[in-house]
Backbone as CSV, one residue per row, in Angstrom:
resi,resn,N_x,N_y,N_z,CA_x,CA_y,CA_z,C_x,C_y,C_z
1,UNK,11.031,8.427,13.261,9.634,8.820,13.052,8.823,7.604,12.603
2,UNK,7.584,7.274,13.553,6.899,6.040,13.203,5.943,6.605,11.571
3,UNK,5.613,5.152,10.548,5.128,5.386,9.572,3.836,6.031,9.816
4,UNK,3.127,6.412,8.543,1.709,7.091,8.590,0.878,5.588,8.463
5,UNK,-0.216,5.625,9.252,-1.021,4.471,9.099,-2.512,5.098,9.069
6,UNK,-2.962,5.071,7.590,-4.282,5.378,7.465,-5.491,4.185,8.123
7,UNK,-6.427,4.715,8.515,-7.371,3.891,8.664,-8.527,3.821,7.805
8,UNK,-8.642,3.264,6.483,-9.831,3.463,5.041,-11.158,2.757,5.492
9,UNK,-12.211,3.429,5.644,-13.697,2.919,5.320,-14.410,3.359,4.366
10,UNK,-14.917,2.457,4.230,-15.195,2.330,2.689,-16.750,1.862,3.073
11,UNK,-17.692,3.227,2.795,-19.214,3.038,2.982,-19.972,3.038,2.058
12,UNK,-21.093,1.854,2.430,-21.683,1.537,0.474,-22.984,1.595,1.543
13,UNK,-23.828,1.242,0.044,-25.637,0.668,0.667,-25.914,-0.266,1.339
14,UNK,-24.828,-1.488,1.093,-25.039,-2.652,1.465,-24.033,-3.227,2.772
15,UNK,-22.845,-2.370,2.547,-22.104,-2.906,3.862,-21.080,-2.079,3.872
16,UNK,-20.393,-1.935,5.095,-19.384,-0.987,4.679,-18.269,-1.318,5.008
17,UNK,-17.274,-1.567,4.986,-15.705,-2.207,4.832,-14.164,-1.267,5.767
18,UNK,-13.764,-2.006,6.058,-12.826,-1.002,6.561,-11.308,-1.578,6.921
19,UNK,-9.851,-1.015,6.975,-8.774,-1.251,6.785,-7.884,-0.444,7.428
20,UNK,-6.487,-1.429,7.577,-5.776,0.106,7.725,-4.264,-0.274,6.539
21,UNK,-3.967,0.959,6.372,-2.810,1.070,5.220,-1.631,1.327,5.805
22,UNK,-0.546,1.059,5.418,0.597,1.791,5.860,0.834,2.549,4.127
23,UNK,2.144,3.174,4.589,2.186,4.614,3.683,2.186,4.461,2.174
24,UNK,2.374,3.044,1.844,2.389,2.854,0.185,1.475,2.730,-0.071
25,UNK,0.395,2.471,0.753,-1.616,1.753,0.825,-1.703,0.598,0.847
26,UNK,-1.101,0.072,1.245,-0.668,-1.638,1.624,-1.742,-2.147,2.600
27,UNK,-2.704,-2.624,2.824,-3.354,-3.079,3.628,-2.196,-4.149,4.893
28,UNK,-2.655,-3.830,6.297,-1.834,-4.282,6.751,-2.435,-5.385,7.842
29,UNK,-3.560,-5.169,7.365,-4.999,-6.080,8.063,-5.462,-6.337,6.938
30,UNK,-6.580,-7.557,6.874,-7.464,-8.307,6.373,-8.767,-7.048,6.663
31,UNK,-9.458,-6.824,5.341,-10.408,-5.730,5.591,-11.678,-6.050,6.238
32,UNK,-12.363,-5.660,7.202,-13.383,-6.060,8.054,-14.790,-5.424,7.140
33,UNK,-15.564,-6.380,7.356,-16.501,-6.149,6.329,-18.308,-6.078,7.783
34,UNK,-19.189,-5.164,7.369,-20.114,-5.217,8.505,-21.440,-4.928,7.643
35,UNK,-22.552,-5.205,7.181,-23.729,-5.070,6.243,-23.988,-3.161,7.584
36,UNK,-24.962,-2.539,6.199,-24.752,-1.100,6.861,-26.168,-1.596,7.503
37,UNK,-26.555,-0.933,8.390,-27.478,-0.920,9.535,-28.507,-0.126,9.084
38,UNK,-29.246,0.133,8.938,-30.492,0.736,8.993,-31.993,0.709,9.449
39,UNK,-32.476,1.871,9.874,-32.193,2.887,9.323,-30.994,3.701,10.503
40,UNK,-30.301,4.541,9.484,-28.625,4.694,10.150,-28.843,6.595,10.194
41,UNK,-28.926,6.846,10.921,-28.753,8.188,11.379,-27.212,8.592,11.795
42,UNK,-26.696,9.766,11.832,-25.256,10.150,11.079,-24.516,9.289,12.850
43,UNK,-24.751,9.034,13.490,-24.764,8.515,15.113,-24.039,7.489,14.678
44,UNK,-25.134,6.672,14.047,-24.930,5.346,14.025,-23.794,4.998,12.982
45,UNK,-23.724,5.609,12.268,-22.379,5.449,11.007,-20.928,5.743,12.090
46,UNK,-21.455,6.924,12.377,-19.730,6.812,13.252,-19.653,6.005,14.124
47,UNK,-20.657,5.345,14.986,-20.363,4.495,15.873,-19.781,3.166,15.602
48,UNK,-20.958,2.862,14.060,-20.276,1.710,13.296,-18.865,1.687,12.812
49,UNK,-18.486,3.044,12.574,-16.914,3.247,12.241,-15.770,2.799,13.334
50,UNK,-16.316,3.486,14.759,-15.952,3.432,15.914,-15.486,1.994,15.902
51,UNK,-16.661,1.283,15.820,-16.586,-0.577,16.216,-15.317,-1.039,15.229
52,UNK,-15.340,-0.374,13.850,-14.773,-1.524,13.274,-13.161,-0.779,13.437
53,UNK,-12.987,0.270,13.681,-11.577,0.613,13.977,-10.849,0.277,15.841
54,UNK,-11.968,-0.210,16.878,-11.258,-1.134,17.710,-11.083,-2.498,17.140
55,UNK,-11.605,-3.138,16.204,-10.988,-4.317,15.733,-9.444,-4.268,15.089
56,UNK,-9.340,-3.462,14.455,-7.810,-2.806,13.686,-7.037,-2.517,13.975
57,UNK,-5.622,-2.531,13.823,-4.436,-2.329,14.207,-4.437,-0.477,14.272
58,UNK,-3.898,0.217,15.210,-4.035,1.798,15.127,-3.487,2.619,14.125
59,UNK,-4.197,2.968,13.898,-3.974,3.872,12.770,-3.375,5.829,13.243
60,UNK,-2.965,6.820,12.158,-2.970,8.031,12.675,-3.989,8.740,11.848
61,UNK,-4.834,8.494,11.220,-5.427,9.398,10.891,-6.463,8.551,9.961
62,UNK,-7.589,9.400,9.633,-8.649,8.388,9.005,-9.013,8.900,7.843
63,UNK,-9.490,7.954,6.796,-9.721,8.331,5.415,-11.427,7.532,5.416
64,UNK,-12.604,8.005,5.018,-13.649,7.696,4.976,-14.207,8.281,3.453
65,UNK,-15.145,7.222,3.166,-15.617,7.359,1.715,-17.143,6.860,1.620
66,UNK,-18.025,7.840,1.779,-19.487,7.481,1.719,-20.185,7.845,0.335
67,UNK,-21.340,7.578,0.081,-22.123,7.824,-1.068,-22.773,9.057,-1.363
68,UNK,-22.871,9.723,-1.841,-23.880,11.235,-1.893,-22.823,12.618,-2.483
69,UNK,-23.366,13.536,-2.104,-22.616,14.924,-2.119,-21.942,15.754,-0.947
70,UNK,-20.250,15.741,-0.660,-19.813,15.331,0.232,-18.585,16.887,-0.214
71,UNK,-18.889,17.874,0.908,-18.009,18.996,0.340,-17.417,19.448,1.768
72,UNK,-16.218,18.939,1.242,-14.990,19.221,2.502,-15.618,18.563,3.980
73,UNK,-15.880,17.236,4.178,-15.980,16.684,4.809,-17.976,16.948,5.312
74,UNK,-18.607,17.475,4.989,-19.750,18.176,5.202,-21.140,17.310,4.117
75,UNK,-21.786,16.380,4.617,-22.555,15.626,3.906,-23.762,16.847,2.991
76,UNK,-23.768,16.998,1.911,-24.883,18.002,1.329,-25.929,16.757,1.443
77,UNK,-26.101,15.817,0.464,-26.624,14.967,0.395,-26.363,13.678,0.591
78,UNK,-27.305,12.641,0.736,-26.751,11.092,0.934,-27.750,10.387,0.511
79,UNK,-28.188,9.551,-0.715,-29.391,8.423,-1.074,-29.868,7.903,-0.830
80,UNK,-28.794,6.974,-0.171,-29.268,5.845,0.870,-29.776,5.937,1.868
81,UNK,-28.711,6.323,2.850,-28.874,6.684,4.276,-29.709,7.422,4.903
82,UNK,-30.651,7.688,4.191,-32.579,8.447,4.198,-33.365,7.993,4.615
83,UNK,-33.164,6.485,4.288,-34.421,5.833,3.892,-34.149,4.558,5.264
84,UNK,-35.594,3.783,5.298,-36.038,3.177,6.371,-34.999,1.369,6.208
85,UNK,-35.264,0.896,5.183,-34.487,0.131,5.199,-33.464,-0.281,3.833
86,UNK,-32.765,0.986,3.621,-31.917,0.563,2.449,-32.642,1.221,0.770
87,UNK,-31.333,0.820,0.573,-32.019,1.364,-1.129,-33.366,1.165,-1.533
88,UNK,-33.837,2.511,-1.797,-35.509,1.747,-2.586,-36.554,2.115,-1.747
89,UNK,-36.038,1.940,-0.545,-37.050,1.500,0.693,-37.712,3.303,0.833
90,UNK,-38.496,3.004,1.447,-39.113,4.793,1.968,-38.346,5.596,2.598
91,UNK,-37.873,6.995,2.115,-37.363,8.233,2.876,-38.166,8.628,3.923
92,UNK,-37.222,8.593,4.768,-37.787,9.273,6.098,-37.278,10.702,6.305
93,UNK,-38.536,11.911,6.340,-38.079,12.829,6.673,-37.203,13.201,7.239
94,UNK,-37.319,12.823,8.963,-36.332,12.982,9.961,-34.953,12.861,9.546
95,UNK,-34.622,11.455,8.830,-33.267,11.425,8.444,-32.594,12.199,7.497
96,UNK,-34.010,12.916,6.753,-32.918,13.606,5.563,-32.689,15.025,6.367
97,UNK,-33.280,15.597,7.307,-33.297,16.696,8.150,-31.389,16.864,9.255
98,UNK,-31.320,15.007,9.685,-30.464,14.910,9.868,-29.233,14.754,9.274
99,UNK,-29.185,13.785,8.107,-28.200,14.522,7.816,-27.695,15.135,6.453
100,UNK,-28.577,16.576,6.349,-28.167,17.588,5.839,-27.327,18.357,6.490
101,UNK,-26.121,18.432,5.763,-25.188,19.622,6.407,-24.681,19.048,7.570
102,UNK,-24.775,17.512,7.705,-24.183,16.809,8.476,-22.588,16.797,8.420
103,UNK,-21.578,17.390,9.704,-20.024,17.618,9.187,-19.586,15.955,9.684
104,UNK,-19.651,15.058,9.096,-19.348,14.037,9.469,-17.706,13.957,9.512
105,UNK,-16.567,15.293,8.676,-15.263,15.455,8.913,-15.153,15.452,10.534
106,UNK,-16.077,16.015,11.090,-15.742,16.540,12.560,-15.962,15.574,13.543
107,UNK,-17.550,15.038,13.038,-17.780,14.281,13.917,-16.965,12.768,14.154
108,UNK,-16.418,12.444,12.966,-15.816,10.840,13.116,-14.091,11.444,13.273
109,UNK,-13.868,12.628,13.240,-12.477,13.172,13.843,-12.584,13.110,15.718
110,UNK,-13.559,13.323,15.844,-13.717,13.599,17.505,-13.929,12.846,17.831
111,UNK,-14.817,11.545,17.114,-14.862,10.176,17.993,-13.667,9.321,17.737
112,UNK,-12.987,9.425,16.910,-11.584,8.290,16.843,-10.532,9.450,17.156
113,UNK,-10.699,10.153,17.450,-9.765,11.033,17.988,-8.437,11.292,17.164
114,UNK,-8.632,11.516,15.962,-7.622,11.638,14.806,-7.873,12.158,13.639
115,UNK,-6.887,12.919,13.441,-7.218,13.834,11.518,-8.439,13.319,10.740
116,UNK,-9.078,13.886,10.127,-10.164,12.512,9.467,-10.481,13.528,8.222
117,UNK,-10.312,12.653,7.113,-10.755,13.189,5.736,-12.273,12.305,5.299
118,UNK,-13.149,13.115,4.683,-14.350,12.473,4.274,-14.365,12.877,3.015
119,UNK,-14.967,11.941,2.013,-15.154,11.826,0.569,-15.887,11.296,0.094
120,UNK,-16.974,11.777,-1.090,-17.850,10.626,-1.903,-16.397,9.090,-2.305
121,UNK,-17.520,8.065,-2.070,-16.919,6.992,-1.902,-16.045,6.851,-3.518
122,UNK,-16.019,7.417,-4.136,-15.868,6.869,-6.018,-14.738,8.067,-5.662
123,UNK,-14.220,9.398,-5.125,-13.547,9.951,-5.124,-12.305,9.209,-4.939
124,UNK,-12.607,8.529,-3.271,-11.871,7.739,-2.769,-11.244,6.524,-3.459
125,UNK,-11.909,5.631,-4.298,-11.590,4.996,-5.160,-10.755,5.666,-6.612
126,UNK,-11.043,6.317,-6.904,-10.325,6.980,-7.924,-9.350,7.453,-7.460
127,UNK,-9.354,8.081,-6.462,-7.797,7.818,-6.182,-6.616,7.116,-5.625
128,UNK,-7.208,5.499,-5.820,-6.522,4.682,-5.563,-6.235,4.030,-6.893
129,UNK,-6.409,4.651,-8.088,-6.569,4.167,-8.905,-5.735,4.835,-10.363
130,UNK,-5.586,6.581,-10.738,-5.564,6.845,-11.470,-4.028,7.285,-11.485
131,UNK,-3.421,7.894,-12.471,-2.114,7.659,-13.135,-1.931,9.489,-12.774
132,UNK,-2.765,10.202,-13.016,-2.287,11.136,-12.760,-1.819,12.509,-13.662
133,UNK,-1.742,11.536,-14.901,-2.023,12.030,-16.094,-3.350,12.028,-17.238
134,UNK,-3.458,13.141,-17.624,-4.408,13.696,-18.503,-5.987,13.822,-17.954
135,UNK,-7.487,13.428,-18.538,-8.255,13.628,-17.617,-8.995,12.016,-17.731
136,UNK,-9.117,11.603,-16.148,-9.347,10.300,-15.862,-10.631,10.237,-15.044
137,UNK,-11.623,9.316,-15.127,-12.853,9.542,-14.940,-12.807,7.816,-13.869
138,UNK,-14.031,8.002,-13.172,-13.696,6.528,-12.399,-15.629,6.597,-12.271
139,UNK,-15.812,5.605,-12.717,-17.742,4.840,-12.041,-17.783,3.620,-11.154
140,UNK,-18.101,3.698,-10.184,-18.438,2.556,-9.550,-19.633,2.074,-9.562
141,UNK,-19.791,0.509,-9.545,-20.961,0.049,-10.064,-21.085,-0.922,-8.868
142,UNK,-22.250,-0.366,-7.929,-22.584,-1.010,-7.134,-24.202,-0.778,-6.429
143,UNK,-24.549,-0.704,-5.021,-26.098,-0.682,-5.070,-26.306,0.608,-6.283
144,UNK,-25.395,1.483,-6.322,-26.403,2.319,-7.492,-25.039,2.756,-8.034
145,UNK,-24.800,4.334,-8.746,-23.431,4.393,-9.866,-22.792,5.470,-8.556
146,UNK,-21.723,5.460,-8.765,-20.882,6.704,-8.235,-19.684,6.991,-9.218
147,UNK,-19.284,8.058,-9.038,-18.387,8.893,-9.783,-16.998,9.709,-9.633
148,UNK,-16.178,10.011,-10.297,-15.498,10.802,-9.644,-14.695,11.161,-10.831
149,UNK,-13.922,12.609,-11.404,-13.092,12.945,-12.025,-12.202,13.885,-12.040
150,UNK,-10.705,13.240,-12.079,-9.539,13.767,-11.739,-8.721,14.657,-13.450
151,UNK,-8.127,16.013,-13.309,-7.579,16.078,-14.644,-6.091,16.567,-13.861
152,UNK,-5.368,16.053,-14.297,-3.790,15.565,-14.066,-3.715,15.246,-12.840
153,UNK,-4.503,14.621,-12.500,-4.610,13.951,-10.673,-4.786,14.286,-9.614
154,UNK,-5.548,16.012,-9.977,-6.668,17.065,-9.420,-7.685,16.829,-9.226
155,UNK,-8.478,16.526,-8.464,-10.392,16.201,-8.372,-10.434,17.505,-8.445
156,UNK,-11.788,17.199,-9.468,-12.933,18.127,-9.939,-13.626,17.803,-8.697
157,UNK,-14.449,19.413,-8.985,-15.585,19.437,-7.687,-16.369,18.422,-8.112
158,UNK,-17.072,18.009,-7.279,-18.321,16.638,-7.631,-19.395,16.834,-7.937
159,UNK,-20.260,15.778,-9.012,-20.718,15.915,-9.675,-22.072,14.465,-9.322
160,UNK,-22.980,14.844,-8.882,-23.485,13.470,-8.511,-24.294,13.049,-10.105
161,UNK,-23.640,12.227,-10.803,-24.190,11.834,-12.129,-25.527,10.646,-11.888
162,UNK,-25.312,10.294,-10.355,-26.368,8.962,-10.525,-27.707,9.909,-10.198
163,UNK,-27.545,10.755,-10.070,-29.113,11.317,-10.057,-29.640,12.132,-11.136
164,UNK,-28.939,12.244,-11.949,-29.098,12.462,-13.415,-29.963,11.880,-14.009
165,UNK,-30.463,12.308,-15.352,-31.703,11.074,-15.662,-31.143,10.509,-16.940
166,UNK,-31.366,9.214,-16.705,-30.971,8.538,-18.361,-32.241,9.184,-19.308
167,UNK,-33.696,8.654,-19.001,-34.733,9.405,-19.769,-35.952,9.516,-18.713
168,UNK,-36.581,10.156,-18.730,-37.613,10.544,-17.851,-37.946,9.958,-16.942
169,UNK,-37.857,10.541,-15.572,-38.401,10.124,-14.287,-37.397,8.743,-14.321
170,UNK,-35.929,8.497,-15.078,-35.243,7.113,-14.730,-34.204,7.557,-14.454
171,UNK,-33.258,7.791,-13.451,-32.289,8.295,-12.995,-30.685,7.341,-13.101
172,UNK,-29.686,7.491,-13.429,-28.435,6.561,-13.496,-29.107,5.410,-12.422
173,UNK,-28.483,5.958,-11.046,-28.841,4.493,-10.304,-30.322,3.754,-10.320
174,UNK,-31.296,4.057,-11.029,-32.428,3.438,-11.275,-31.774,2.295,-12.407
175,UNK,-31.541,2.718,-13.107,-31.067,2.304,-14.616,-30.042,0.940,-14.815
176,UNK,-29.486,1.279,-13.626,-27.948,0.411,-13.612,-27.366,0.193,-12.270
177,UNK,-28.277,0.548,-11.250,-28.239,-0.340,-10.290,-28.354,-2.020,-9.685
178,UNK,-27.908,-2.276,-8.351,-27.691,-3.479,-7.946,-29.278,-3.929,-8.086
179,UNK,-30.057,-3.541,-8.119,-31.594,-3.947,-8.213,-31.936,-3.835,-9.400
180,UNK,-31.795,-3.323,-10.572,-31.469,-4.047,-12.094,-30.547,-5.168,-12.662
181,UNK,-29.712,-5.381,-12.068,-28.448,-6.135,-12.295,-29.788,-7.679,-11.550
182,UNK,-30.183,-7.500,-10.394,-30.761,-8.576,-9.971,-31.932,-8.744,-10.731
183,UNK,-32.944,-8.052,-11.311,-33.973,-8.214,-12.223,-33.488,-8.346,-14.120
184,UNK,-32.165,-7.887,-14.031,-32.572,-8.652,-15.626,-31.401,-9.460,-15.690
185,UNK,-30.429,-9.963,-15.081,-29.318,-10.904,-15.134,-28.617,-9.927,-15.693
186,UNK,-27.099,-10.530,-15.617,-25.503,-9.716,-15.910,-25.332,-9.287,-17.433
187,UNK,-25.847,-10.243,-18.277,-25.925,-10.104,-19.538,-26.350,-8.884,-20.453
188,UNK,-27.623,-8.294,-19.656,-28.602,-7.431,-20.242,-28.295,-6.382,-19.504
189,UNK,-27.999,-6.102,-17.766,-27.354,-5.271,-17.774,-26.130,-4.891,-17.887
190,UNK,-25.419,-5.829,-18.262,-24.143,-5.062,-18.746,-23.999,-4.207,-20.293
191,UNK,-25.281,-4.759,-20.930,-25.415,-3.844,-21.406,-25.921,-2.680,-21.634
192,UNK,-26.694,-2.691,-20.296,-26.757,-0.915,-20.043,-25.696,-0.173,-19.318
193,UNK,-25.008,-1.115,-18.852,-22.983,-0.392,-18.300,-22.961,0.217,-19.533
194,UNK,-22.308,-0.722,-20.978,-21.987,-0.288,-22.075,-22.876,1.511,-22.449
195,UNK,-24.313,0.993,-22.565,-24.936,2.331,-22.773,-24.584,3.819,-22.011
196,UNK,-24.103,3.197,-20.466,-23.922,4.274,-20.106,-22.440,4.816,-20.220
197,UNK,-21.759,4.241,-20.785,-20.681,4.780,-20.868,-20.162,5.282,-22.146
198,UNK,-21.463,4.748,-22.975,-21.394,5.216,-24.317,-21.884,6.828,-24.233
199,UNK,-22.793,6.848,-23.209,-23.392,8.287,-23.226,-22.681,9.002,-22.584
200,UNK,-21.745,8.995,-21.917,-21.320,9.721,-20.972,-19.716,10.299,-21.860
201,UNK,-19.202,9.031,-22.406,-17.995,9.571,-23.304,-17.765,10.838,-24.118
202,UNK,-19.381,11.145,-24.949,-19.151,12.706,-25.071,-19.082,13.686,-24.459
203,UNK,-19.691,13.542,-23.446,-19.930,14.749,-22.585,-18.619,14.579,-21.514
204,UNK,-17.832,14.269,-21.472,-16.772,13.690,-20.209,-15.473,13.950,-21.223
205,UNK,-15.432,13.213,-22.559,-14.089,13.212,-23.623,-12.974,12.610,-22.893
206,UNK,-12.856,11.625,-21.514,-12.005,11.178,-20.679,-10.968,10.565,-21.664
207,UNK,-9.627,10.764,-21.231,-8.319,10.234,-21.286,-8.754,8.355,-21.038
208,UNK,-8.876,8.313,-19.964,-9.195,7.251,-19.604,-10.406,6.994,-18.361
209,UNK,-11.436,5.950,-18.803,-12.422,5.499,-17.850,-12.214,4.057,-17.097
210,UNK,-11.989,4.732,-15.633,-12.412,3.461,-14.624,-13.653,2.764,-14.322
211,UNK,-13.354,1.853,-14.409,-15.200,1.154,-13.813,-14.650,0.293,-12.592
212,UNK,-14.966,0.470,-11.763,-14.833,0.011,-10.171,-16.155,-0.742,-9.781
213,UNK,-16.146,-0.679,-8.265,-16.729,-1.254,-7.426,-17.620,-2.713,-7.885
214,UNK,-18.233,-2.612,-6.878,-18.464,-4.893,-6.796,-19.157,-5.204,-7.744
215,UNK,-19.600,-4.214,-8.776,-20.459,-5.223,-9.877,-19.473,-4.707,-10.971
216,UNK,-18.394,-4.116,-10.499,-17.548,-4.267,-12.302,-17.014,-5.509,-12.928
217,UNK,-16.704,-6.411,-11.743,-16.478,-7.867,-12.554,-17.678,-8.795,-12.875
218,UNK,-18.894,-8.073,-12.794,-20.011,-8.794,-13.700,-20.291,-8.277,-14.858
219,UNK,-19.642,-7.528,-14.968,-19.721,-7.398,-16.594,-19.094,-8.636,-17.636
220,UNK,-19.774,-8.928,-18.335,-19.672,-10.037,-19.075,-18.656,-9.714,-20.057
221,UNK,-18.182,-11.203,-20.459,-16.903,-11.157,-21.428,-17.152,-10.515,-22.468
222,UNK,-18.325,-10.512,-23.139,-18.912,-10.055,-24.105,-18.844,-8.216,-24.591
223,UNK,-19.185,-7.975,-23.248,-19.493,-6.291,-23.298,-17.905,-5.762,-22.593
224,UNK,-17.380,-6.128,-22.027,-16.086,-5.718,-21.617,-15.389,-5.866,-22.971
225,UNK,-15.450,-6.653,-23.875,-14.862,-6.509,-24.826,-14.924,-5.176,-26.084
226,UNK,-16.418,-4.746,-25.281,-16.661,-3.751,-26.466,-16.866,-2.742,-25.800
227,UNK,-16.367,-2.331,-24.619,-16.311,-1.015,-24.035,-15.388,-0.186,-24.370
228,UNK,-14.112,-0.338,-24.995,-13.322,0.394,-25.345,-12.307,0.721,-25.055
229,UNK,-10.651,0.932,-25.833,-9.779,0.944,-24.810,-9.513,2.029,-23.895
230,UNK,-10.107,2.697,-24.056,-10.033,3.811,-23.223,-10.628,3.537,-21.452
231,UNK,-11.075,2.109,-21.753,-12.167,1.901,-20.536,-11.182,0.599,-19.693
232,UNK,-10.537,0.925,-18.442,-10.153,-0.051,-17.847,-11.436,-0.536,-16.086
233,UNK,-11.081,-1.329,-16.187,-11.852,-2.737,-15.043,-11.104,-2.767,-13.951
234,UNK,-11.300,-1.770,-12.874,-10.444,-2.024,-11.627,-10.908,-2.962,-10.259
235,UNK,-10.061,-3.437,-9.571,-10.773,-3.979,-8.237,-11.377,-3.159,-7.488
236,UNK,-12.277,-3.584,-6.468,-13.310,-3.220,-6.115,-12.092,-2.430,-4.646
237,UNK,-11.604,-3.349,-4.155,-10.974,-2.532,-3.421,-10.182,-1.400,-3.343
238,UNK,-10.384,-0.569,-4.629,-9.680,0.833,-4.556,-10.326,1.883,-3.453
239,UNK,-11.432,1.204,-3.287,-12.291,2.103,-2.364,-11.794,2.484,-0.818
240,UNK,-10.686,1.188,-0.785,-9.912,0.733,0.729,-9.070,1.615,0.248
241,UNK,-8.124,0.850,-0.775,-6.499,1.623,-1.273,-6.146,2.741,-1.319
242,UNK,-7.451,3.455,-2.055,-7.317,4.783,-1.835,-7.514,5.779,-1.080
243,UNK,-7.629,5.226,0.299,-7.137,5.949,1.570,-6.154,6.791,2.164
244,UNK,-5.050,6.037,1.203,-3.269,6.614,1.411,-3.588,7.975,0.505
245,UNK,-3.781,7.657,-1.151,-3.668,9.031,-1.794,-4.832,9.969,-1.697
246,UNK,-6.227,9.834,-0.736,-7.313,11.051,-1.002,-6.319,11.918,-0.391
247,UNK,-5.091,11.454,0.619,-4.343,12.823,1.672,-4.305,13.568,0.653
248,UNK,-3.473,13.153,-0.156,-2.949,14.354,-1.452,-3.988,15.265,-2.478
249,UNK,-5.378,15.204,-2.028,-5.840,15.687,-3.309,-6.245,16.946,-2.807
């Protein structure tokens, strides 16, 4: 019996990444990296998927991880992928019309012609990540926050926290996004990482907190020191890795 070979994409604001695993999550390719296109209608994401899985060694089945509210493969919502050119930029009706209730499980199953699991992207990462024991929480810190929390290595239904408001009319990814991180330097926002994880610890009581994606290693020596031990610093690529274990959740 030939091994299982996942194929992981890994979709952000800014670019979206993609791999394939064999059964331990071993990358068995160099991960192909493509800036996301916009404005990207649900077409153009699978097609972009399409492209970067003829570059890749074949895979049997596909693991995908996008941004928004994402229930059993079925897009409720998506932030980004609205708007005309990228984070920030103006929502376009049309696109949010499209893809609402977009089954992107189906549709990127029928174009690569293989099993296909879809997941908020921080799901996907968290479960390349967590132990499996007690209750483990994962944030990714990138164009804006994502989330995900597992209790004994069960995902909870999802919870989109970046649209939450820190304080009025300022929402998580307003707050502590890649477009704050660029307006006040690493220093100052890392210490609104700290803040937010200070706020979130009561209401969460996590075993243990992940901080992921591409701006967790800008957190400064300073504030990583005082986040807590409860708070570990993972690579950004769990978002790939955890392709092999979303099968199991």
């Amino acid at each position: 019996m030939s091994e299982e070979m996942t194929l992981a994409i890994d979709c952000g604001g800014g670019g979206i990444k993609a791999s394939v695993l064999d059964s331990h999550g071993t990358m068995i390719a160099p991960p192909l990296r493509t800036p996301t296109p916009y404005p990207l209608p649900p077409a153009l994401l699978v097609q972009t998927a399409v492209d970067l899985a003829k570059q890749l060694p074949r895979a049997n089945r596909v693991t995908m991880g996008m941004p928004g509210m994402i229930r059993h493969g079925v897009v409720v919502a998506t932030p980004h992928y609205i708007t005309r050119s990228g984070p920030r930029s103006k929502i376009l009706p049309e696109l949010v019309k499209e893809w609402r209730f977009f089954d992107m499980g189906r549709a990127l199953g029928r174009a690569l012609e293989l099993p296909t699991k879809v997941l908020n992207d921080a799901e996907v990462a968290g479960a390349g990540v967590v132990t499996g024991t007690g209750l483990e929480m994962i944030i990714t810190l990138g164009t804006g926050l994502g989330n995900a929390v597992f209790d004994g290595g069960v995902l909870a239904p999802h919870i989109e926290v970046s649209q939450g408001f820190v304080r009025w009319g300022l929402t998580y990814d307003d707050y502590i996004g890649e477009h704050e991180r660029l307006r006040l330097g690493d220093v100052h926002w890392s210490r609104r990482v700290r803040r937010v994880v200070d706020g979130l610890r009561p209401m969460y009581m996590w075993d243990r907190l992940y901080l992921g994606g591409g701006n967790s290693k800008r957190i400064t020596a300073g504030h990583r020191a005082k986040l807590g031990e409860d708070v570990i610093i993972v690579p950004n690529d769990a978002g790939i890795i955890g392709g092999v274990r979303a099968w199991e959740l």
